[in-house]
Biopython code that builds the backbone (N, CA, C, O; Angstrom):
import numpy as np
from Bio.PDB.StructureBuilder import StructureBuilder

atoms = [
    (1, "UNK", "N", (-3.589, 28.826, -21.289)),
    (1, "UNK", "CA", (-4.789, 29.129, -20.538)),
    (1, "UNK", "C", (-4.484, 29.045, -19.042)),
    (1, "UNK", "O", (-3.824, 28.078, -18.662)),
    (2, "UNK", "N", (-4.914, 30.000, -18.109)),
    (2, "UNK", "CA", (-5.033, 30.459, -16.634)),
    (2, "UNK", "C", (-5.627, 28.875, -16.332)),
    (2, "UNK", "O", (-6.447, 28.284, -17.034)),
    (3, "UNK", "N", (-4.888, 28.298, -14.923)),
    (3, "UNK", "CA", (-5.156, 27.308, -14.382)),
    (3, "UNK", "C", (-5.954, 27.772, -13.158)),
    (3, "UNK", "O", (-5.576, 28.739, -12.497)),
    (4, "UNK", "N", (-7.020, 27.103, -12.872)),
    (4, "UNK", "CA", (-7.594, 28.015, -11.790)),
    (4, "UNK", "C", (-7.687, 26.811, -10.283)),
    (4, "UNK", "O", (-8.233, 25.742, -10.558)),
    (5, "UNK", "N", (-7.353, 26.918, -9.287)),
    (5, "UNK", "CA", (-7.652, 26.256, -8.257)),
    (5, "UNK", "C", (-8.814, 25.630, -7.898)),
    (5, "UNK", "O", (-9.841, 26.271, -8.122)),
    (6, "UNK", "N", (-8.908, 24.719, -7.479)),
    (6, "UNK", "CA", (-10.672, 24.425, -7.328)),
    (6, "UNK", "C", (-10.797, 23.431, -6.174)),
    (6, "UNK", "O", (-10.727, 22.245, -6.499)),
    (7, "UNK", "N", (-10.991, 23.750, -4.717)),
    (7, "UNK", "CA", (-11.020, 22.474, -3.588)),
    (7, "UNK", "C", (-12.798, 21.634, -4.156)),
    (7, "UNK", "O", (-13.895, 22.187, -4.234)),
    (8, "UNK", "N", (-12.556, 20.693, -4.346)),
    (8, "UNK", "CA", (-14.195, 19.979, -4.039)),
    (8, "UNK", "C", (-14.469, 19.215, -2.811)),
    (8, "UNK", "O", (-13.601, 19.075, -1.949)),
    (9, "UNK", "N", (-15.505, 18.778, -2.719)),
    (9, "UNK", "CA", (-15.559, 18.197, -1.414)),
    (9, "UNK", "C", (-16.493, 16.850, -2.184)),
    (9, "UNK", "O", (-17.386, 16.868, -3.031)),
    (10, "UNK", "N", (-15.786, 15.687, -1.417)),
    (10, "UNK", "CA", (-16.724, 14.174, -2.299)),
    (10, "UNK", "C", (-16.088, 13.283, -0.752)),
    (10, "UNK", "O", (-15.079, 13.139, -0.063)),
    (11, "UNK", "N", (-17.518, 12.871, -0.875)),
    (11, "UNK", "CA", (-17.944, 11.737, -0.012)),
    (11, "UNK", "C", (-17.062, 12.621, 1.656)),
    (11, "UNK", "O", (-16.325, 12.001, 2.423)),
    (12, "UNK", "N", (-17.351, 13.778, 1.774)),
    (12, "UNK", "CA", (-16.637, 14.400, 3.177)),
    (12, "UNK", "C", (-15.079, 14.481, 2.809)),
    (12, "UNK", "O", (-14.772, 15.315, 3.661)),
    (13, "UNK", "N", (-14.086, 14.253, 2.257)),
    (13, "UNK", "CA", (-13.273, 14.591, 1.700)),
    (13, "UNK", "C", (-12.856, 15.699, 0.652)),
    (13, "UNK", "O", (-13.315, 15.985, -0.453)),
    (14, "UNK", "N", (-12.002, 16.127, 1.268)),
    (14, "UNK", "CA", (-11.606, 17.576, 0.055)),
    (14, "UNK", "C", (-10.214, 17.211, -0.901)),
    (14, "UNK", "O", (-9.177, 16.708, -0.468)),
    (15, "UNK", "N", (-10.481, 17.590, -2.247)),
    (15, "UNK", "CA", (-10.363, 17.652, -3.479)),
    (15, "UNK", "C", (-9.637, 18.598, -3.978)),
    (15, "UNK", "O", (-10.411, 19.337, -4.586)),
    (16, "UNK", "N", (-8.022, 19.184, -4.098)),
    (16, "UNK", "CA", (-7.761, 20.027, -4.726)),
    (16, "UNK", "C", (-6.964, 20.026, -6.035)),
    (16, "UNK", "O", (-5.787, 19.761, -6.280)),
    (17, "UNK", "N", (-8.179, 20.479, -6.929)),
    (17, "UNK", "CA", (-8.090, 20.310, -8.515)),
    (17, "UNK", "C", (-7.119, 21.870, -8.942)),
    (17, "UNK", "O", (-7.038, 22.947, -8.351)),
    (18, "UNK", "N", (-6.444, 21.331, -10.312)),
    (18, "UNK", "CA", (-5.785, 22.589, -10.938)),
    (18, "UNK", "C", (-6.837, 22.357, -12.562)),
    (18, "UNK", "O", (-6.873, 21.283, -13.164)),
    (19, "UNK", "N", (-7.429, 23.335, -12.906)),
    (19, "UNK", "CA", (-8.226, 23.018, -14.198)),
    (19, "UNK", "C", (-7.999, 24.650, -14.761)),
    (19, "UNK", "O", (-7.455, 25.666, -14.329)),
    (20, "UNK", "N", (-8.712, 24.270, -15.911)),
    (20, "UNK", "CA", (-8.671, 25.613, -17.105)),
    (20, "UNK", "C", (-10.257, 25.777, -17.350)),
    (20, "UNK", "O", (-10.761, 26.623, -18.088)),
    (21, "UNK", "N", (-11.081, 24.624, -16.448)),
    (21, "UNK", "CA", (-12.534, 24.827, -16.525)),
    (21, "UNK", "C", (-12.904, 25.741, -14.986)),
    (21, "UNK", "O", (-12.338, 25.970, -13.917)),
    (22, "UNK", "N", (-14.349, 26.099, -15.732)),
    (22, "UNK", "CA", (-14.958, 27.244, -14.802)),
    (22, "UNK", "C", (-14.875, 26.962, -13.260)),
    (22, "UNK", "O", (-15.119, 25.771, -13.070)),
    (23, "UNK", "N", (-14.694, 27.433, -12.438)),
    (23, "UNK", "CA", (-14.811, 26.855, -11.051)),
    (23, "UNK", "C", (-16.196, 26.557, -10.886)),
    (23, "UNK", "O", (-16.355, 25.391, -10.523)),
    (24, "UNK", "N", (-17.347, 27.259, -11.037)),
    (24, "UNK", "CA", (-18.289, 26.771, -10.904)),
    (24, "UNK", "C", (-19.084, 25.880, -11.856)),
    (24, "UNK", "O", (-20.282, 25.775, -11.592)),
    (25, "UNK", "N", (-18.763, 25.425, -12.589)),
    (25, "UNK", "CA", (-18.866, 23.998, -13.123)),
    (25, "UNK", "C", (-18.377, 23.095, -12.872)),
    (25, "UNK", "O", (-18.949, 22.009, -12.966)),
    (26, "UNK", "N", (-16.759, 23.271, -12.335)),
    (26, "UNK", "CA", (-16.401, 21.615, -11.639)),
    (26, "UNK", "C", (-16.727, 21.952, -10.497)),
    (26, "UNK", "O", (-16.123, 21.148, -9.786)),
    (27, "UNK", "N", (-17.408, 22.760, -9.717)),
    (27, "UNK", "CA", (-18.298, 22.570, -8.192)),
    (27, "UNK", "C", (-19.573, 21.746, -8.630)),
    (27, "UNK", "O", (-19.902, 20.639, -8.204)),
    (28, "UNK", "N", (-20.251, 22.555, -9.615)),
    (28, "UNK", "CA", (-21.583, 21.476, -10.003)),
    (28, "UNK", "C", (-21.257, 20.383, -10.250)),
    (28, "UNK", "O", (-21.752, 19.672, -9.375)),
    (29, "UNK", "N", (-20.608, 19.695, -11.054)),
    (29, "UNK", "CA", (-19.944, 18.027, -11.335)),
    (29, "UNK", "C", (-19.146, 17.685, -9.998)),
    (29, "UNK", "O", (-18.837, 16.500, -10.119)),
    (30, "UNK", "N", (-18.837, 17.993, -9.212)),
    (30, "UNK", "CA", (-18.659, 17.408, -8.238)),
    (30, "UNK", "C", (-19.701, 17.473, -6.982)),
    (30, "UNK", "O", (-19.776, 16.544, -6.178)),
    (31, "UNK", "N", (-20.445, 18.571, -6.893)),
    (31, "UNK", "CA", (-21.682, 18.124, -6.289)),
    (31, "UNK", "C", (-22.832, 17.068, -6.775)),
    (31, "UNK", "O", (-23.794, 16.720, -6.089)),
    (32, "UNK", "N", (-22.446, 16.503, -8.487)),
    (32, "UNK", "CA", (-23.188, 15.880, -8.901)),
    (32, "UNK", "C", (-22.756, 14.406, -8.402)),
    (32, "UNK", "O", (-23.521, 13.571, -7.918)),
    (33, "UNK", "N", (-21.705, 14.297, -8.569)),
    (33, "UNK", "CA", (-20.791, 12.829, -8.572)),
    (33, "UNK", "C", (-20.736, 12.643, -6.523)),
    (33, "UNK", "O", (-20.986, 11.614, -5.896)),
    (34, "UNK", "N", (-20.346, 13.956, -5.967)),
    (34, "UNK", "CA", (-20.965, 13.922, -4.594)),
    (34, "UNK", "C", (-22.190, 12.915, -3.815)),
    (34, "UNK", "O", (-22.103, 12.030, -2.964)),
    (35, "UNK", "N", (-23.130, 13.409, -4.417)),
    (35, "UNK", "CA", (-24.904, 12.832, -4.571)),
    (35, "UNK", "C", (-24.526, 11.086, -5.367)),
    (35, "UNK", "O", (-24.993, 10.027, -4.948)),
    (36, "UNK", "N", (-23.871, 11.192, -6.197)),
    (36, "UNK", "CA", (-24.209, 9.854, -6.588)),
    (36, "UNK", "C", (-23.177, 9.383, -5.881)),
    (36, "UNK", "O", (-23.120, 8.182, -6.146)),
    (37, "UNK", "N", (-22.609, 9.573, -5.376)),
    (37, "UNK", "CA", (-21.376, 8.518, -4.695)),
    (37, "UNK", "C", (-22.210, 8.281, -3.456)),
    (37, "UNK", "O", (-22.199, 7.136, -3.004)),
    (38, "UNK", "N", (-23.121, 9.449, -2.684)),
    (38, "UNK", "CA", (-23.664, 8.941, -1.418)),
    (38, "UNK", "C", (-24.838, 8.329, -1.780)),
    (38, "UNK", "O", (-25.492, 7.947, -0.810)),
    (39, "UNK", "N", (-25.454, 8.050, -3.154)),
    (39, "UNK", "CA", (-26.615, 7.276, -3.393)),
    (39, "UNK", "C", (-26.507, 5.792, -3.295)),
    (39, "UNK", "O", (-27.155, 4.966, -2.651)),
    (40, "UNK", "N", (-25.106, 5.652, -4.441)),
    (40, "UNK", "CA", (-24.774, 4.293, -4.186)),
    (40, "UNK", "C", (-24.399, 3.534, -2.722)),
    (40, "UNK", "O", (-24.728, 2.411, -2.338)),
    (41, "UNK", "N", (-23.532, 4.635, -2.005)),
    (41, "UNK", "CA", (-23.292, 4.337, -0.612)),
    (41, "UNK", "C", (-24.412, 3.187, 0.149)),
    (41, "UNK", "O", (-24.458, 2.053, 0.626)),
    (42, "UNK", "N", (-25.093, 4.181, -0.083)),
    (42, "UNK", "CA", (-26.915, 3.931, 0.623)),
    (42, "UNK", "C", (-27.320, 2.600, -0.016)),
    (42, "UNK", "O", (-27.524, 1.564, 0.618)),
    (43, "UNK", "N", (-27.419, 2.754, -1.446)),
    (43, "UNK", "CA", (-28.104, 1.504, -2.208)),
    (43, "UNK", "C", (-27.847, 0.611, -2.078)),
    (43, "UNK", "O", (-28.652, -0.309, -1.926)),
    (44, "UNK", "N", (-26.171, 0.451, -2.085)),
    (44, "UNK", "CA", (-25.549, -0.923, -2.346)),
    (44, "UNK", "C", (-24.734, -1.324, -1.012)),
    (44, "UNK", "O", (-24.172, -2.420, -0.997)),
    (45, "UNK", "N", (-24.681, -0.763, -0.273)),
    (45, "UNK", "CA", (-24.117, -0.732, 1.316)),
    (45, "UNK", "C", (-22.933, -1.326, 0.904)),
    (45, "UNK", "O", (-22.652, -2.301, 1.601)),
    (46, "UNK", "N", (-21.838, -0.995, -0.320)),
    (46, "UNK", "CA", (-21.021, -1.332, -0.763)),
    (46, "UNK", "C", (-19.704, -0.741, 0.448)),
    (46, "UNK", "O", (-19.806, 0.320, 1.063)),
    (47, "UNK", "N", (-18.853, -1.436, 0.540)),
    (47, "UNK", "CA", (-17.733, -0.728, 1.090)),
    (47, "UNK", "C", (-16.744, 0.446, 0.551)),
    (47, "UNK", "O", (-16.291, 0.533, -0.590)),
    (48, "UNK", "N", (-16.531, 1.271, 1.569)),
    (48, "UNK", "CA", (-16.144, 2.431, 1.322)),
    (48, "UNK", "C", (-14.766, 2.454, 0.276)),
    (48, "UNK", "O", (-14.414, 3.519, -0.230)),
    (49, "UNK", "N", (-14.074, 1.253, 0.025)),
    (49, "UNK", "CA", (-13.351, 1.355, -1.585)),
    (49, "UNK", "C", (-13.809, 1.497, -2.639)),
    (49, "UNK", "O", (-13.359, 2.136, -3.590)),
    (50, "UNK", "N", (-15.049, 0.714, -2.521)),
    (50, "UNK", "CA", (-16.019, 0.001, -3.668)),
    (50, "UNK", "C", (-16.629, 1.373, -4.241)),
    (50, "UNK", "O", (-17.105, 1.350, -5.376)),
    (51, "UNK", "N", (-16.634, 2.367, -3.626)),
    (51, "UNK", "CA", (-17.805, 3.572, -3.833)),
    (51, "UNK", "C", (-17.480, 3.942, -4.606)),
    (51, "UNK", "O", (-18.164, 3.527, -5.541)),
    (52, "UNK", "N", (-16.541, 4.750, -5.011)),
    (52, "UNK", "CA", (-15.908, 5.272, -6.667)),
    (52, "UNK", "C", (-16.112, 4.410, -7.637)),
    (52, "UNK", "O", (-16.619, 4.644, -8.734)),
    (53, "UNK", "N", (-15.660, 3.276, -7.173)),
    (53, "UNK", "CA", (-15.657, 1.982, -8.652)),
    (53, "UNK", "C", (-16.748, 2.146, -9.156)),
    (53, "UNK", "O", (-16.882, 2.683, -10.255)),
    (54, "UNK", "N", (-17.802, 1.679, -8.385)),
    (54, "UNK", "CA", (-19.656, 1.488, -8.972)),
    (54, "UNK", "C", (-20.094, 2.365, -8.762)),
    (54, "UNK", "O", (-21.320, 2.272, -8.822)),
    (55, "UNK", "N", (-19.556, 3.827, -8.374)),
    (55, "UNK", "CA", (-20.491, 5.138, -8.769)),
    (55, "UNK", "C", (-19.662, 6.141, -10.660)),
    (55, "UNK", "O", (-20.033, 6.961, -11.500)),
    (56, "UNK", "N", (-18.475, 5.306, -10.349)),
    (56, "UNK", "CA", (-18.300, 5.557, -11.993)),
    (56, "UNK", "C", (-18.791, 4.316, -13.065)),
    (56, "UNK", "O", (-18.955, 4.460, -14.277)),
    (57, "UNK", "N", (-18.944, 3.280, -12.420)),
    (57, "UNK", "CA", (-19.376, 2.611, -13.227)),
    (57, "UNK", "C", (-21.315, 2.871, -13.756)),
    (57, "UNK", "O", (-21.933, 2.558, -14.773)),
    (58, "UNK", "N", (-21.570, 3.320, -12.935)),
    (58, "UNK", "CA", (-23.025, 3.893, -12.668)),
    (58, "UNK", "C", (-22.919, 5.236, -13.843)),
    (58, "UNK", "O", (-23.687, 5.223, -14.806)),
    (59, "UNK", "N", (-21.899, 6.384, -13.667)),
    (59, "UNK", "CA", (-21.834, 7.584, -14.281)),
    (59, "UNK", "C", (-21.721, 6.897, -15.757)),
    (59, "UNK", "O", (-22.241, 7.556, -16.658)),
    (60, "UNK", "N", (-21.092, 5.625, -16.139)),
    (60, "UNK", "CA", (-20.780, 5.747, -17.401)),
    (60, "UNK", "C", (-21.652, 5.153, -17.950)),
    (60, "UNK", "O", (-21.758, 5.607, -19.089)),
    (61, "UNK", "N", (-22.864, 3.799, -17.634)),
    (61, "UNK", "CA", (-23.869, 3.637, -17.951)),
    (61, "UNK", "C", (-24.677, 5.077, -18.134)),
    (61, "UNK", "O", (-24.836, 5.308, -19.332)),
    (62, "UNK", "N", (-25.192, 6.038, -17.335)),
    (62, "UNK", "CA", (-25.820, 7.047, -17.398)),
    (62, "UNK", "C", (-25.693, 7.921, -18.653)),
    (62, "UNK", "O", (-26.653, 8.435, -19.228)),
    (63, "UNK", "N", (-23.869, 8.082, -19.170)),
    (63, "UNK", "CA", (-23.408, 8.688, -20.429)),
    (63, "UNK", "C", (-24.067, 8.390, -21.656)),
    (63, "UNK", "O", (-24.699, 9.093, -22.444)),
    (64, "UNK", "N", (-23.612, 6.539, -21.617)),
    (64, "UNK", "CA", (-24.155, 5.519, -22.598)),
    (64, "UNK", "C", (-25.381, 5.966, -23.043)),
    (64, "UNK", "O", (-25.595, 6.419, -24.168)),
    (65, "UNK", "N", (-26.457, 5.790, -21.853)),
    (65, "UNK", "CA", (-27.938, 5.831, -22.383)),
    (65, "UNK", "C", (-28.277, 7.486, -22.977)),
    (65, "UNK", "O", (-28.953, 7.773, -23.966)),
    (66, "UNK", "N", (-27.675, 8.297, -22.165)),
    (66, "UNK", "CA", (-27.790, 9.829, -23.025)),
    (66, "UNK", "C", (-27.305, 9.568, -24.354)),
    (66, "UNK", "O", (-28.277, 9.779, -25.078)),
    (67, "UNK", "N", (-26.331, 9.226, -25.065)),
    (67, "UNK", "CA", (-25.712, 9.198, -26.144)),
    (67, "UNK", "C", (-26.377, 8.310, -26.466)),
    (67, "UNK", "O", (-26.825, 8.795, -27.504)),
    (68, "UNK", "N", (-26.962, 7.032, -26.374)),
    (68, "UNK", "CA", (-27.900, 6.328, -27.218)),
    (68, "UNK", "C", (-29.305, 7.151, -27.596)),
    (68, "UNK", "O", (-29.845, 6.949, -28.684)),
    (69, "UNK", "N", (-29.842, 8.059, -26.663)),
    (69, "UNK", "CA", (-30.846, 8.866, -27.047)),
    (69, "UNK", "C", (-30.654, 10.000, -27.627)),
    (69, "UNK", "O", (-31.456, 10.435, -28.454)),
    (70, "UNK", "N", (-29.712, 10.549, -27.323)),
    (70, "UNK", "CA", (-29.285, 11.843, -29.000)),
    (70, "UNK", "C", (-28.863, 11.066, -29.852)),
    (70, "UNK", "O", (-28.063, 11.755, -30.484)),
    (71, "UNK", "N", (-28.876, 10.049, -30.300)),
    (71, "UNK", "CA", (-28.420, 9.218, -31.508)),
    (71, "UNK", "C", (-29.807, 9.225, -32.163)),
    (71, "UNK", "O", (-30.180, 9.596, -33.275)),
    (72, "UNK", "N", (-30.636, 8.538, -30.805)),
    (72, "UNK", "CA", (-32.078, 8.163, -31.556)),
    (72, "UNK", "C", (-32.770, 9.361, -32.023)),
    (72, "UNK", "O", (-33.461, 9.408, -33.041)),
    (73, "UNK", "N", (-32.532, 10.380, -31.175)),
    (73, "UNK", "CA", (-33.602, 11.954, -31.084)),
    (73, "UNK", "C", (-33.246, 12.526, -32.613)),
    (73, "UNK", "O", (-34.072, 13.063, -33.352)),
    (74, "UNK", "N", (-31.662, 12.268, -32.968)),
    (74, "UNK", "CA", (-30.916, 13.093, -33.854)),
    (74, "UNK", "C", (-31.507, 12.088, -35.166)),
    (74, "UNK", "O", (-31.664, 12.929, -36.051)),
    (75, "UNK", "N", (-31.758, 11.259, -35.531)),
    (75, "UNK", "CA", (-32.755, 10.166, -36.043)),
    (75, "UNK", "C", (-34.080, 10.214, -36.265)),
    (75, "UNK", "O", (-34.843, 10.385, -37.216)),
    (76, "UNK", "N", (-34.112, 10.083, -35.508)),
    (76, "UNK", "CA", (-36.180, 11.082, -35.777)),
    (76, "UNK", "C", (-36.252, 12.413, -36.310)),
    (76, "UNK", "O", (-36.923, 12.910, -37.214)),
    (77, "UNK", "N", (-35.404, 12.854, -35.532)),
    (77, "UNK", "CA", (-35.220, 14.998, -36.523)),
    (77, "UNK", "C", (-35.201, 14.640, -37.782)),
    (77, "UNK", "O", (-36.070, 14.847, -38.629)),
    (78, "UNK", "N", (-33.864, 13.920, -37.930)),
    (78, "UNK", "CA", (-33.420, 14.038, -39.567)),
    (78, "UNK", "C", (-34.497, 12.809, -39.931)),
    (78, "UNK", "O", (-34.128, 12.454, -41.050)),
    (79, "UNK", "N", (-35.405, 12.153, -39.630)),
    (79, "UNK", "CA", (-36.707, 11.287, -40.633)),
    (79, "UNK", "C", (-37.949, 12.713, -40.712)),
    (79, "UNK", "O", (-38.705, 13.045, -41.625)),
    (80, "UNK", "N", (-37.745, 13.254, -39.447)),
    (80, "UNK", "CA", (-38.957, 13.726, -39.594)),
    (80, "UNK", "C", (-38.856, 15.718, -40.776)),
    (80, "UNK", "O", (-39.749, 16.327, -41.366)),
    (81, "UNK", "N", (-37.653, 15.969, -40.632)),
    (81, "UNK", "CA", (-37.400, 16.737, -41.734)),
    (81, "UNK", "C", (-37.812, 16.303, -43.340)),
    (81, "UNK", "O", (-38.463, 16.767, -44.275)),
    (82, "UNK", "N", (-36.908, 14.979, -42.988)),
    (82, "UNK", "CA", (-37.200, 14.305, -44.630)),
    (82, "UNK", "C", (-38.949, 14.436, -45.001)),
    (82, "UNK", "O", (-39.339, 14.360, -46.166)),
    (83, "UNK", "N", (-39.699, 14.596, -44.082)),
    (83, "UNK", "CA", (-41.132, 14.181, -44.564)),
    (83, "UNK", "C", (-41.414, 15.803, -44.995)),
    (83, "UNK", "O", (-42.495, 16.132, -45.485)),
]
sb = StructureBuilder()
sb.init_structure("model")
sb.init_model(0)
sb.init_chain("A")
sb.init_seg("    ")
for serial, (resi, resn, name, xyz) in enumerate(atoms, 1):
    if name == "N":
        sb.init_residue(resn, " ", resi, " ")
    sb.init_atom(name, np.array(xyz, "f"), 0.0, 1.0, " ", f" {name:<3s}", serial, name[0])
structure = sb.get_structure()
């Protein structure tokens, strides 16, 4: 598969990725992770090492609770079929 170039830009810094994903999807995920890296910035007036650590630690809580709720959603479908 074609490797495609991809500069991002996070926290004012540029990013140059080699991927086999869409360019404009790792622009959206990095404008996403962008936003949350300058949220935490703000929130936690954490120092500028600290920002990646607890904005992935933040992204992977966020995963968690999605995947605990298609667990639950996928749970109710299949009770509420059964009826």
């Amino acid at each position: 598969m074609k490797k495609n170039k991809v500069v991002i830009h996070l926290m004012g810094r540029d990013y140059a990725l080699l991927t086999d994903q869409n360019p404009e999807k790792v622009q959206r995920t990095a404008r996403y992770v962008d936003r949350k890296m300058r949220e935490t910035a703000i929130t936690t007036r954490a120092g500028e090492s600290m920002v990646p650590t607890l904005t992935a630690m933040n992204l992977a809580d966020e995963l968690f609770r999605a995947q605990d709720e298609n667990v639950r959603l996928k749970k109710e479908l299949a009770s509420r079929q059964k009826d």
